[in-house]
C-alpha positions in Angstrom: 0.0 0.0 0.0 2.7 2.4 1.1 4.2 1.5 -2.7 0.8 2.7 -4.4 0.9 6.1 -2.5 4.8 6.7 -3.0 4.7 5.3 -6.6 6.2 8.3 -9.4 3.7 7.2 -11.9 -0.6 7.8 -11.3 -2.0 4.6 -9.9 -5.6 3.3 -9.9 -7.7 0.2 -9.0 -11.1 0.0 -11.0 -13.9 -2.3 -10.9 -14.9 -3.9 -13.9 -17.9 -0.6 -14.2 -14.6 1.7 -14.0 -15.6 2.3 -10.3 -12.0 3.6 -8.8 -11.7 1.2 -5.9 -8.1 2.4 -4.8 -6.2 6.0 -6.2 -2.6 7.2 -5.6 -2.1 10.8 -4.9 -0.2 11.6 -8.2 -3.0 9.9 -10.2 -5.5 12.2 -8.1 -4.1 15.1 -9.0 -3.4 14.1 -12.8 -7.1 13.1 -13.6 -8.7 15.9 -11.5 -8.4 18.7 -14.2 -10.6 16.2 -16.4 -13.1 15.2 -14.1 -15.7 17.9 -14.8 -17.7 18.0 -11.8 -15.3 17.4 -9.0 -15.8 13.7 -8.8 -13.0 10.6 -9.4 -15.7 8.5 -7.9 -15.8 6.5 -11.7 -12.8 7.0 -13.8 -15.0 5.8 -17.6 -17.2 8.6 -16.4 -13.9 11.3 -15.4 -12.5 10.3 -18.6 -15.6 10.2 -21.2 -15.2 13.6 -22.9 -11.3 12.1 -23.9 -11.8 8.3 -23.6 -15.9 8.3 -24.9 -15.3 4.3 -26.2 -12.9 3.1 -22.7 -15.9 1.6 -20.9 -17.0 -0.4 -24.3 -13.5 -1.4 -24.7 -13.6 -3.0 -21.4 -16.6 -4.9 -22.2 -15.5 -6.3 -25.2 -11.9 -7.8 -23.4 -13.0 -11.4 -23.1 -9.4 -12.2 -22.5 -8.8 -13.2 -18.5 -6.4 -10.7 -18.3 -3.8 -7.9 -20.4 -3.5 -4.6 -21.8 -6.8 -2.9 -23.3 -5.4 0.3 -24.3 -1.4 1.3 -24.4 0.1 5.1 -23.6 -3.1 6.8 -25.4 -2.4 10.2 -25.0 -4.7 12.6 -23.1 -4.7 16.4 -23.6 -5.5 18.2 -20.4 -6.4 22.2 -21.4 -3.8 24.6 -19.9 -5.2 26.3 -16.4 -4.6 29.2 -14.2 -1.1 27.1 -12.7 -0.3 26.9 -16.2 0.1 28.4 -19.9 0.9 25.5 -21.4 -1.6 22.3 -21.7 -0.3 19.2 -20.3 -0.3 16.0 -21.9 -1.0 12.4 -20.3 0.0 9.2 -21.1 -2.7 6.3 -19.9 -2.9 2.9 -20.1 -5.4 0.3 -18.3 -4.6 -2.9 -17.9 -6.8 -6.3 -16.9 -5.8 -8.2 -13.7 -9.0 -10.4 -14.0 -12.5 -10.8 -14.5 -13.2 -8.2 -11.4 -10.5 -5.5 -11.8 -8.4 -3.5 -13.9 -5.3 -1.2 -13.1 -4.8 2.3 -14.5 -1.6 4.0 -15.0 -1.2 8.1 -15.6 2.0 9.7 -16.6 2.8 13.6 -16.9 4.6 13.5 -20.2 4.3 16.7 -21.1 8.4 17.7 -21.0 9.0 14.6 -23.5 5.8 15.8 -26.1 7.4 19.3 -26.3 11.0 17.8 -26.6 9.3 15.7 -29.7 7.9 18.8 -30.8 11.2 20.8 -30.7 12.8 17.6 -32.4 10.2 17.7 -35.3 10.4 21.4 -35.7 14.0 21.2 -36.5 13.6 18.7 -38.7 11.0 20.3 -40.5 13.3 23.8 -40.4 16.2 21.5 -41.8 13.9 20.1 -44.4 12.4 23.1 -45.8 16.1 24.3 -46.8 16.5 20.9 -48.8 15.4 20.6 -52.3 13.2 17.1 -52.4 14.0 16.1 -55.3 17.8 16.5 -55.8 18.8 16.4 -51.6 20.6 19.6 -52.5 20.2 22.8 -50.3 17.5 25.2 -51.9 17.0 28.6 -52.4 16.2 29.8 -49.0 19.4 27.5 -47.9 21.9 29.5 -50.1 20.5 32.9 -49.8 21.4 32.6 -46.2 25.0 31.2 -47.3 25.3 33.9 -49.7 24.3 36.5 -47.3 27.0 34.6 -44.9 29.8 35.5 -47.7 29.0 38.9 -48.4 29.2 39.9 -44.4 32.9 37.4 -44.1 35.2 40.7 -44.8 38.3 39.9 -47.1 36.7 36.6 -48.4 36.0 36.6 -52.1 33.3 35.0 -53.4 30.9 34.6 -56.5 27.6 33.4 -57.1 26.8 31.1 -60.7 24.0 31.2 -61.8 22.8 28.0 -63.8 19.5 27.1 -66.3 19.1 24.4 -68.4 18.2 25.8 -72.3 16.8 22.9 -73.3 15.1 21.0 -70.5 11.5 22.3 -71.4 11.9 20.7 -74.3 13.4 17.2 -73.0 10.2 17.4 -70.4 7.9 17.1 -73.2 9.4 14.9 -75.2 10.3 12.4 -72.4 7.9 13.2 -69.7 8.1 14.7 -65.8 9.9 11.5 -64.6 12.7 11.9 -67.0 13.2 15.5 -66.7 13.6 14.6 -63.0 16.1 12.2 -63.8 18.0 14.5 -65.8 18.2 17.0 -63.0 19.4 14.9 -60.5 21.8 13.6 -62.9 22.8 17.3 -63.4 22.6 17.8 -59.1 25.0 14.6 -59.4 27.7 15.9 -61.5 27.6 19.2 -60.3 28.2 17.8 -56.4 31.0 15.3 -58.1 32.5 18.2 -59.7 33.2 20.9 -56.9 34.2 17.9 -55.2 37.2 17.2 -57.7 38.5 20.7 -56.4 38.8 23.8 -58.6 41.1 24.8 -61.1 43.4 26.7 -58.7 43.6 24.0 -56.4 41.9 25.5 -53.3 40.4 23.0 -50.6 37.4 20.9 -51.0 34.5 22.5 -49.0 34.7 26.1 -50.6 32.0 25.8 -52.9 28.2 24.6 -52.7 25.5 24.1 -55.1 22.0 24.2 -54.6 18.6 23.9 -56.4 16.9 26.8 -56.5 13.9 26.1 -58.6 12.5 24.1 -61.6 15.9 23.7 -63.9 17.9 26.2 -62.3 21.1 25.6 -60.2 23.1 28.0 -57.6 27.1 27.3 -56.8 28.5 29.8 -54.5 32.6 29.8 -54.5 34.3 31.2 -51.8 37.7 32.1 -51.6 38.2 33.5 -55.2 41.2 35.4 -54.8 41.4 36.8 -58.8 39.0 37.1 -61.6 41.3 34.5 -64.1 40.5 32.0 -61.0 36.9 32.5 -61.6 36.7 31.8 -65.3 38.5 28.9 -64.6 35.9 27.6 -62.4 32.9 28.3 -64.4 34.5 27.1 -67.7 35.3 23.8 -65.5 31.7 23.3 -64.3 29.9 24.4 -68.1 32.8 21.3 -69.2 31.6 18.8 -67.0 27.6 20.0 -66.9 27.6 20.0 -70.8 28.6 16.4 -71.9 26.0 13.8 -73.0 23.2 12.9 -70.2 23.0 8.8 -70.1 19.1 8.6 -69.7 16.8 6.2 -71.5 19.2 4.3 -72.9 19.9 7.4 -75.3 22.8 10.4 -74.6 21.3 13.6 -74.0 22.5 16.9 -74.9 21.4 19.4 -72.3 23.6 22.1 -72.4 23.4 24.8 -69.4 23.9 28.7 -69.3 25.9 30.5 -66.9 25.5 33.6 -65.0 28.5 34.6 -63.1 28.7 37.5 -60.5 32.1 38.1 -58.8 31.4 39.2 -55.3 32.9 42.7 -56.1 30.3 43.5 -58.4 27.4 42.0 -55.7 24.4 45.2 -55.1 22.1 45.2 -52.2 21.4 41.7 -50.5 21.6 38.0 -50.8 18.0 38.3 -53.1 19.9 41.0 -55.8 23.0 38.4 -56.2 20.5 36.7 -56.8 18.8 38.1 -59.4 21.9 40.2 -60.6 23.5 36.4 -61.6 20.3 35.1 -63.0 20.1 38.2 -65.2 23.4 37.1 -66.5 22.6 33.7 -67.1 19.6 34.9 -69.5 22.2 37.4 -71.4 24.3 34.1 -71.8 21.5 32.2 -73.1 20.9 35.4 -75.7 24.2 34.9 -76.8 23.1 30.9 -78.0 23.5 28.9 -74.7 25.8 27.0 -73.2 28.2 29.2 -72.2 29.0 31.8 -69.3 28.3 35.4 -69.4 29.6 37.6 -66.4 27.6 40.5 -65.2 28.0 43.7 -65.6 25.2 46.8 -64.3 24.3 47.5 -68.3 22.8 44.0 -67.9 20.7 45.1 -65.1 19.1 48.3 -67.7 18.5 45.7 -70.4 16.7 43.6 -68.1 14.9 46.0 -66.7 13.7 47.2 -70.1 12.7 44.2 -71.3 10.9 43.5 -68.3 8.8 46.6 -69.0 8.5 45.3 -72.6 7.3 42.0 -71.6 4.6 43.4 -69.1 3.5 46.1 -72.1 3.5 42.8 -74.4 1.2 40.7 -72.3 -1.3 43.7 -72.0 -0.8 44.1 -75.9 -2.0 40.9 -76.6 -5.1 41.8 -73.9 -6.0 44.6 -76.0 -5.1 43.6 -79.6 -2.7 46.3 -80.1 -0.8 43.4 -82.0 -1.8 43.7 -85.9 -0.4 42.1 -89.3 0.6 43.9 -92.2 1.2 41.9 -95.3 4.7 42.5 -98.1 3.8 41.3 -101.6 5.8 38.5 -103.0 5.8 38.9 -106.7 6.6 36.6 -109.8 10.0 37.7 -112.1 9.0 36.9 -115.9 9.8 37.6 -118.9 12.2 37.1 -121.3 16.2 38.3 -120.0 16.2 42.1 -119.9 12.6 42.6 -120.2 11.1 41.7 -116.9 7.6 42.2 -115.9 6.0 42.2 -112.4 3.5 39.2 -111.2 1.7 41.0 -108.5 -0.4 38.4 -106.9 2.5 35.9 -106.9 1.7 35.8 -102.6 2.0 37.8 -99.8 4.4 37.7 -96.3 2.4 38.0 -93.2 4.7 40.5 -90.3 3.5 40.9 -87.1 3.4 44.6 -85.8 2.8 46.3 -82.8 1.0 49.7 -81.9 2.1 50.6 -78.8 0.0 53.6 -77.0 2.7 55.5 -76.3 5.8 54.3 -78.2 4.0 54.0 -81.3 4.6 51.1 -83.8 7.2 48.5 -82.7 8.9 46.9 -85.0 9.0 43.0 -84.4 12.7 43.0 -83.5 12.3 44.6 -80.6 9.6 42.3 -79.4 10.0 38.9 -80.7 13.1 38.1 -78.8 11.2 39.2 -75.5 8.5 37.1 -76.4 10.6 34.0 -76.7 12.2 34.4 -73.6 9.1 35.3 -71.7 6.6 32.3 -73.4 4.7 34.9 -75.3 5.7 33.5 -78.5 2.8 30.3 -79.1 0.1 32.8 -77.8 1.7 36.1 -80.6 2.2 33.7 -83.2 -1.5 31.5 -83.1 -2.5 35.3 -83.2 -0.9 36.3 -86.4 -1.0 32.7 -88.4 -5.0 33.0 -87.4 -5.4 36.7 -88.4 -3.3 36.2 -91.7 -5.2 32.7 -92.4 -8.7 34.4 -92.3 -7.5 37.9 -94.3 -6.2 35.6 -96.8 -9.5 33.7 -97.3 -11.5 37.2 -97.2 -9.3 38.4 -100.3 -10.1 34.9 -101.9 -13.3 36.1 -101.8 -13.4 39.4 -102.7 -10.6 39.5 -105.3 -10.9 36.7 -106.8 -8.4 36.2 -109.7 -6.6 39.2 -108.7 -6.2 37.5 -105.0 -2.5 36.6 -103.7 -1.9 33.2 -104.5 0.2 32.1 -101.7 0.0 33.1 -97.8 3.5 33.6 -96.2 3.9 33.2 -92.4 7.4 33.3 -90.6 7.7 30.0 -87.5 10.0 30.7 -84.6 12.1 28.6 -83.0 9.5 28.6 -79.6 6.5 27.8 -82.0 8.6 24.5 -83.3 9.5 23.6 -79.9 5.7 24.3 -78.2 4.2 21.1 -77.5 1.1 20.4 -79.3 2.1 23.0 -81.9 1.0 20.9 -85.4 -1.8 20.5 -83.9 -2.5 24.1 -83.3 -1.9 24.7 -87.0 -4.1 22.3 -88.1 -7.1 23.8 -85.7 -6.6 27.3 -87.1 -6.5 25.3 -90.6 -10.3 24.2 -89.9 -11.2 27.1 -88.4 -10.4 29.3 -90.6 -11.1 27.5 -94.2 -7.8 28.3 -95.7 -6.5 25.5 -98.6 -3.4 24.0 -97.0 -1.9 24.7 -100.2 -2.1 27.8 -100.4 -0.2 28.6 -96.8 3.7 28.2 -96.5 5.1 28.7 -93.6 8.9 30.1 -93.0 12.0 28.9 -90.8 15.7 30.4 -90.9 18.0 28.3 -92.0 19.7 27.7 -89.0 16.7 26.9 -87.3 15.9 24.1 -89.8 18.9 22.3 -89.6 19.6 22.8 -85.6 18.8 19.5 -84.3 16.1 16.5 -84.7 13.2 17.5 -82.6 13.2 20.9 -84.8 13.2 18.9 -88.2 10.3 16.7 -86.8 7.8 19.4 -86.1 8.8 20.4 -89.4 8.1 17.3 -91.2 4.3 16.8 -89.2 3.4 20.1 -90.3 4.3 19.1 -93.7 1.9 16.3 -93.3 -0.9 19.3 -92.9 0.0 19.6 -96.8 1.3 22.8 -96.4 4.4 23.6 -97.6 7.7 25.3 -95.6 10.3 28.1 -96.9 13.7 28.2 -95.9 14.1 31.7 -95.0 17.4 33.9 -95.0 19.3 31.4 -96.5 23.4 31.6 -97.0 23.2 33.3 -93.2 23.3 30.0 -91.5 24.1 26.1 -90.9 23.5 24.8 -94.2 25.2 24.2 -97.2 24.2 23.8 -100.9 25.2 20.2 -100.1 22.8 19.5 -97.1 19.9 21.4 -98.8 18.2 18.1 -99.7 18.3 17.0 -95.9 15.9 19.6 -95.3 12.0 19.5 -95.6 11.3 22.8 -97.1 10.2 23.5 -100.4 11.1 27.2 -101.2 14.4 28.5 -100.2 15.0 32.6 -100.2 18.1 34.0 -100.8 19.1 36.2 -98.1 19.1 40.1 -99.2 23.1 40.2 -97.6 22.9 38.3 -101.3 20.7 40.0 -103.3 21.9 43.4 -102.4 25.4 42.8 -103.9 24.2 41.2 -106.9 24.9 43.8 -109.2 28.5 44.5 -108.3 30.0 40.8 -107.1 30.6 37.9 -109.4 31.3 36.3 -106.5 27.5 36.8 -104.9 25.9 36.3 -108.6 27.9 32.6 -108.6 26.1 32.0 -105.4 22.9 33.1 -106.2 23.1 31.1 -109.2 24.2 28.0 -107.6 21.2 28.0 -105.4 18.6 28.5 -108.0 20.4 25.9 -109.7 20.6 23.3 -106.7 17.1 24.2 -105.9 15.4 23.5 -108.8 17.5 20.0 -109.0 15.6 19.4 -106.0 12.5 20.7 -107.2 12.4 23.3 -105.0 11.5 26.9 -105.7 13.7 30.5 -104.6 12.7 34.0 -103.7 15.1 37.1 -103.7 14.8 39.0 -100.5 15.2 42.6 -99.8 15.0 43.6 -103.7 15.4 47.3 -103.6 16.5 48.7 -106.9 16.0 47.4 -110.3 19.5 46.5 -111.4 18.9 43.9 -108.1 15.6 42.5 -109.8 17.0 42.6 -113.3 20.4 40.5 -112.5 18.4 37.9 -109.8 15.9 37.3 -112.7 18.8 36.4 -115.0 20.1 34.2 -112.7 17.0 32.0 -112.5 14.9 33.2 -109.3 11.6 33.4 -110.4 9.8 35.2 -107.3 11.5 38.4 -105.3 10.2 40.6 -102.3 11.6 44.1 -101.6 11.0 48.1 -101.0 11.3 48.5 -105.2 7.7 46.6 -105.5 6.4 47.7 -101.8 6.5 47.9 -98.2 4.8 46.1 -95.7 0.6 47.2 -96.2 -2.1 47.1 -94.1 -4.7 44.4 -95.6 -6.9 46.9 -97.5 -4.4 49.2 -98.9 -2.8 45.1 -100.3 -6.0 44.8 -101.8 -5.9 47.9 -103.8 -1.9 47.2 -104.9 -2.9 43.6 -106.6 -5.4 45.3 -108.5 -2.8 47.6 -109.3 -4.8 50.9 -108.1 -2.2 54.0 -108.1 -3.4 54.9 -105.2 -2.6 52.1 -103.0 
């Protein structure tokens, strides 16, 4: 008996009814806060509002004797002694048919020690990327922050985006664009590991995931600005070879944004974006290389920001409209060339702007790219030219343009579901297939396999595709035939030198001649006087554009020039 009273832990004897027979002290004063009017005469009906099913429990035991319920946790609501609420353990167990023994223990000191446990965890795990085990953003800012307070420690921040992985993520799916970004995570940890190219310790340098395809490393210790080139042209080495995944190798190239901590402005977040704002300058400059920052960057940025945001509201408001350049036919005999005027027409996407004006489309389509504007700015204008095409159809008739010219961009050709798209605005707007052709540069058209596959599904549409600006890029008179395009136009870097080079008259010819071998037609670009018309028509091209027939028009003032009005 003298053990019951003395014992550390809340002891009590029940009847099989939950009658309390026999009650320690410290069990007393444990279960008293619960017992709602005062009473521990029956400890199922103390503990009913917390324990509603303990007496049923009971009842159902058919065993002689054992546990019926095991350190269940009971909440007690914090009171004047206290401003915390206290938590009890209890368990009852069955000495035989006639009693049971109940056990209460204050365990309120080890549930907040849990607590503090967990909450550390959970601290330590939301600085950890899930995927990858890398530290995240949050995680580096505060390292970052760390190096820019450490005085006489150099240090820069690299800034790292995949260019290609949206791309890789819809061909291949979410699990494999995972995989490739822990394989990335992988090499990059493997990599600072190796050391640096200057030999400092192992330990200087971490990496983290900050978001989506992008990737951190701050460096510490950089002592000179030739040690930090050599660093990031290490890491773009090692990030940039073939990806083993799917059985296939990858190419995933990555751009780099590098920001010495001498240049660093403001706090951990402006690194930040300061060495992300490089990275996108580096991917401007084709990818797959560094770019260091410099404050111009941060003007450039800015303004295209401002574009971007203008852009979005454009294509809100329809500010966004499409003027049309006659294509016309060169015949004729040799030094007597006449004018086809309805030979086709080149849809250009412009932009009236309520303050700037018009905006030309090289100051927006870049932005666009970069920002995903493009599929929504080009649906737009391949829609709008598609339907103006079919109204002069119908109200022109014979004197309509033949042929409906619309230029691709390398985001349209790499937008998922963009065939598709086509063929919808095909339907919906009634245009022959025939009669559109729509226009890639040539180094667009021969960058890589995914490109020429678009390329050869929209073909499937039975429309047919241009090679535009050709001469400027990738291909050769030799690969022309690899390419699914049916047109090719000479570049006007070409035709504008036609008159006074052999040299640039050779190539011209050559590519009328290779083209028609492959039964492929040409147009002369940027025609402006009529020595250039006279001297492309002798060499075979049989369809030019330029200033010397006419600018850009707006759709009605087109209609007037076919029919050949003056006044157009």
């Amino acid at each position: 008996m003298q053990f019951l009273y003395r014992a550390p832990v809340g002891l009590a004897q029940l009847a099989r009814d939950g009658s309390i027979e026999m009650i320690n002290p410290m069990a007393a004063n444990l279960l008293m806060p619960l017992a709602r009017d005062a009473s521990l005469d029956n400890l199922f009906a103390t503990l009913r509002h917390v324990l509603p099913d303990l007496g049923d429990a009971v009842a159902r035991c058919s065993d002689p004797s054992g546990l019926i319920c095991d350190s269940t946790r009971l909440s007690v609501a914090a009171g004047a002694a206290s401003a915390e609420p206290q938590v009890l353990s209890f368990s009852l167990l069955k000495l035989d048919d006639a009693r049971l023994m109940a056990m209460i223990t204050d365990i309120t000191g080890e549930v907040q020690r849990e607590q503090k446990v967990l909450a550390t965890r959970l601290r330590a795990a939301a600085r950890v990327d899930a995927l990858t085990q890398m530290p995240n953003r949050a995680a580096i800012r505060d390292l970052i922050q760390a190096a820019m307070g450490a005085a006489g420690d150099g240090y820069a921040v690299l800034f790292l985006n995949c260019d290609r992985f949206k791309q890789i993520n819809d061909a291949f799916g979410p699990a494999a664009g995972d995989e490739l970004l822990n394989l990335i995570a992988g090499r990059l940890r493997s990599t600072l590991r190796e050391g640096d190219a200057v030999g400092r310790a192992r330990g200087d340098s971490v990496a983290a995931r900050v978001g989506g395809d992008e990737f951190v490393v701050l460096v510490r210790g950089v002592r000179r600005a030739g040690d930090l080139d050599a660093i990031a042209e290490r890491l773009l080495d090692a990030l940039n070879r073939p990806y083993p995944l799917g059985g296939r190798q990858l190419h995933c190239a990555l751009s780099m944004g590098v920001l010495a901590g001498s240049d660093a402005h403001g706090d951990a977040d402006a690194v930040l974006q300061d060495a992300s704002i490089a990275m996108v300058e580096a991917k401007r400059a084709g990818g797959g290389r560094p770019a260091r920052f410099e404050p111009a960057m941060r003007e450039r940025a800015a303004r295209r920001g401002g574009i971007e945001a203008d852009l979005r509201r454009a294509l809100q408001l329809g500010e966004l409209f499409v003027v049309y350049q006659p294509v016309v036919g060169l015949a004729g005999p040799p030094g007597s060339l006449a004018v086809e005027r309805n030979a086709g027409v080149e849809a250009l996407v412009r932009w009236q702007h309520p303050t700037r004006g018009v905006v030309p489309p090289i100051e927006f389509i870049g932005v666009a790219e970069e920002s995903g504007l493009i599929g929504e700015l080009g649906a737009f204008v391949l829609e709008a030219a598609c339907r103006q095409f079919v109204t002069w159809q119908r109200e022109l008739a014979d004197d309509a343009p033949r042929l409906l010219a619309v230029n691709l961009s390398r985001g349209q050709l790499r937008e998922a579901g963009f065939t598709a798209r086509v063929a919808a605005i095909l339907r919906e707007t009634g245009i022959d297939p025939r009669q559109l052709q729509l226009e890639v540069t040539e180094s667009l058209a021969a960058q890589d396999q995914a490109v020429q596959a678009s390329l050869h599904e929209l073909r499937e549409l039975g429309l047919s595709l241009a090679l535009d600006d050709f001469g400027t890029g990738y291909s050769s008179l030799a690969s022309l035939h690899l390419l699914p395009v049916g047109v090719v136009k000479i570049d006007r870097s070409f035709v504008s030198q036609a008159v006074d080079s052999a040299h640039h008259r050779v190539l011209i010819e050559a590519t009328v001649r290779v083209a028609e071998s492959l039964h492929m037609g040409t147009v002369a670009e940027g025609i402006e006087t009529a020595a250039q018309a006279a001297s492309v028509h002798a060499l075979g091209c049989r369809k030019g554009q330029g200033y010397l027939f006419s600018p850009p028009l707006p759709a009605d003032v087109l209609a007037r020039w076919v029919r050949g009005d003056a006044t157009a």
